[in-house]
C-alpha positions as CSV (number, residue, x, y, z in Angstrom):
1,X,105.6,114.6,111.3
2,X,108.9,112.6,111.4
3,X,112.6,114.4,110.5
4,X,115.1,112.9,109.2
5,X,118.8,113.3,109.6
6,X,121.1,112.4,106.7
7,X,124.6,112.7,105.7
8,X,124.7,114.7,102.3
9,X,125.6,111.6,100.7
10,X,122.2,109.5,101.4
11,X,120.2,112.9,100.9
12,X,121.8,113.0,97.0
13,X,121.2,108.9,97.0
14,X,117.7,109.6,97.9
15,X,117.2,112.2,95.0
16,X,118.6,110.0,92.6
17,X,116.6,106.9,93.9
18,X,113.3,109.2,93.5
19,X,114.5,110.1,90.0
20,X,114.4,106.4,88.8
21,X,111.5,106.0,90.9
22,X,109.6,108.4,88.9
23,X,111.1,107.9,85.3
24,X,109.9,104.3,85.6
25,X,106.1,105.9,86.9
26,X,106.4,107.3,83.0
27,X,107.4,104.2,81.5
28,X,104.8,102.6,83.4
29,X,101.9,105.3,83.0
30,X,102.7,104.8,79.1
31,X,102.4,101.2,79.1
32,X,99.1,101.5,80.7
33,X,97.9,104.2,78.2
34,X,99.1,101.9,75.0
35,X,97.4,99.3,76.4
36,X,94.0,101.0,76.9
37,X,94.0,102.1,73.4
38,X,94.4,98.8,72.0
39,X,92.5,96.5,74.3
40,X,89.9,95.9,76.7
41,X,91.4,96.5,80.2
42,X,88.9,94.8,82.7
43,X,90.3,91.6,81.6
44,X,94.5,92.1,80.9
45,X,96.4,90.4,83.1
46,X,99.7,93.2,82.0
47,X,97.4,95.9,82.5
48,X,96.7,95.1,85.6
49,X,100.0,93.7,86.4
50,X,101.1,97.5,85.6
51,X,98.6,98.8,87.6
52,X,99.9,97.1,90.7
53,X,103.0,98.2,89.9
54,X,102.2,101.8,89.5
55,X,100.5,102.0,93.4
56,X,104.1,100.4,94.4
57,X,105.7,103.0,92.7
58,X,103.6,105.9,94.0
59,X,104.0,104.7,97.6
60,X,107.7,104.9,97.1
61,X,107.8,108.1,95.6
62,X,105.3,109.6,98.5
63,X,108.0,107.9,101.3
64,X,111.3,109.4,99.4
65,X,109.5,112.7,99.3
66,X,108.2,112.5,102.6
67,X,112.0,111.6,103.8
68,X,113.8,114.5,101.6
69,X,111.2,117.1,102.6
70,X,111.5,116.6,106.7
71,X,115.4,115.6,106.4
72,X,118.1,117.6,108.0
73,X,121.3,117.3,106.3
74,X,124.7,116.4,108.2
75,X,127.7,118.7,107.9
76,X,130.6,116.9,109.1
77,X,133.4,119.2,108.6
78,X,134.0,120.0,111.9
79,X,135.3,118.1,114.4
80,X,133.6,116.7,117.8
81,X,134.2,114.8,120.5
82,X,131.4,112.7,120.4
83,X,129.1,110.1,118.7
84,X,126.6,111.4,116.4
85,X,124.5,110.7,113.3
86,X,126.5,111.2,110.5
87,X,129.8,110.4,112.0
88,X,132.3,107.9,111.1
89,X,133.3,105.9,114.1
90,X,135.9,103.2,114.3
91,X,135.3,100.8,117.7
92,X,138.2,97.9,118.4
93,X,138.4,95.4,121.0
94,X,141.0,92.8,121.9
95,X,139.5,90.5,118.6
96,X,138.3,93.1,116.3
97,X,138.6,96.3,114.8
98,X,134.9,97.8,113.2
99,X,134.3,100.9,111.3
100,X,131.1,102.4,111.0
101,X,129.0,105.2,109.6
102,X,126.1,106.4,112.1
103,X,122.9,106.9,110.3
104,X,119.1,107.6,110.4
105,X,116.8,104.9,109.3
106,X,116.3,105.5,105.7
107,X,119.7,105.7,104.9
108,X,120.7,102.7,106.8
109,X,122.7,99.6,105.1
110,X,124.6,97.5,107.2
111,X,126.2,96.3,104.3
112,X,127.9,99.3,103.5
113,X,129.4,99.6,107.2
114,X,126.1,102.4,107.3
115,X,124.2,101.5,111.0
116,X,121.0,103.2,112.3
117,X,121.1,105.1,115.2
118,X,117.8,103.6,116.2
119,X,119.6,99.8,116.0
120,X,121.0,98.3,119.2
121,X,125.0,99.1,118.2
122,X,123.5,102.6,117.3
123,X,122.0,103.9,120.0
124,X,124.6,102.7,122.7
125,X,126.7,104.8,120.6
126,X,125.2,108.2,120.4
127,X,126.2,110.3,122.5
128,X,129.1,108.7,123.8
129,X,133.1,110.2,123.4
130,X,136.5,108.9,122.0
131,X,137.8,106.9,124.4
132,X,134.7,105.5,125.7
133,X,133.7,101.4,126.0
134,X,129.9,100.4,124.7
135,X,128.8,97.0,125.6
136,X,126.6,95.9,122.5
137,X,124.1,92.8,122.8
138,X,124.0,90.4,120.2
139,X,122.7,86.8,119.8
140,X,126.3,85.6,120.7
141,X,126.4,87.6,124.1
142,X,127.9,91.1,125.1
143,X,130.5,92.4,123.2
144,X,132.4,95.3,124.6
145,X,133.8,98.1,122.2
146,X,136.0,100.8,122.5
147,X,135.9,103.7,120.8
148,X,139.1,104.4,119.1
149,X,138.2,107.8,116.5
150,X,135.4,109.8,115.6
151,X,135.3,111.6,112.2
């Protein structure tokens, strides 16, 4: 069984993901019960359109579950000196300056500045202490980092 380690944050984005998840499993599970009162089924395009959706929605519900039952939750309140999940982590070098939340997989959005610790830029960070240089491959070539706080 996998575990999961998630800032407080994604673990309450989770639950209310699975909420939505599982009001539109009702919305759908209605649809689907109107419709086989009124019509024959075996031939309904929406019906089975709904149906389709409904397995989608299952499987999302069972992985969200999955995720919040085996997940550990983050407590960043006290300080450290090194690079861990949960962690916000800000990395300059002499072009740029990058800040970053360290995450587990089902949490991560690169978007949002949220990286997985399982990515490349990720795990050369774990582990590692303020003050300390990662050298991160990308398609453009090795970029070096250095890393300038840890909160």
């Amino acid at each position: 069984m996998t575990s999961y380690t998630l800032t407080r944050e994604g673990f309450q984005e989770l639950g209310e993901e699975l909420k939505c998840l599982e009001e539109n499993l009702e919305r759908v599970d209605e649809q689907m019960i109107v419709i086989s009162l009124s019509e024959s089924i075996t031939e309904n395009r929406e019906f089975q359109e709904l149906r389709e959706e409904r397995l989608f929605l299952l499987s999302q519900i069972e992985e969200i579950t999955n995720i919040l039952e085996n997940a550990t939750v983050v407590s960043n309140s006290e300080p450290t000196s090194h690079v861990e999940p949960g962690r916000k982590i800000r990395l300059e070098n002499h072009k740029i300056c990058h800040e970053l939340q360290l995450v587990d997989d089902p949490e991560a959005n690169p978007l949002k500045g949220k990286v997985s610790a399982a990515s490349p830029l990720g795990s050369s960070l774990i582990g590692k202490r303020l003050g300390e240089e990662i050298s991160v491959e990308s398609p453009l070539g090795i970029t070096k980092f250095v890393i300038v706080s840890i909160n």
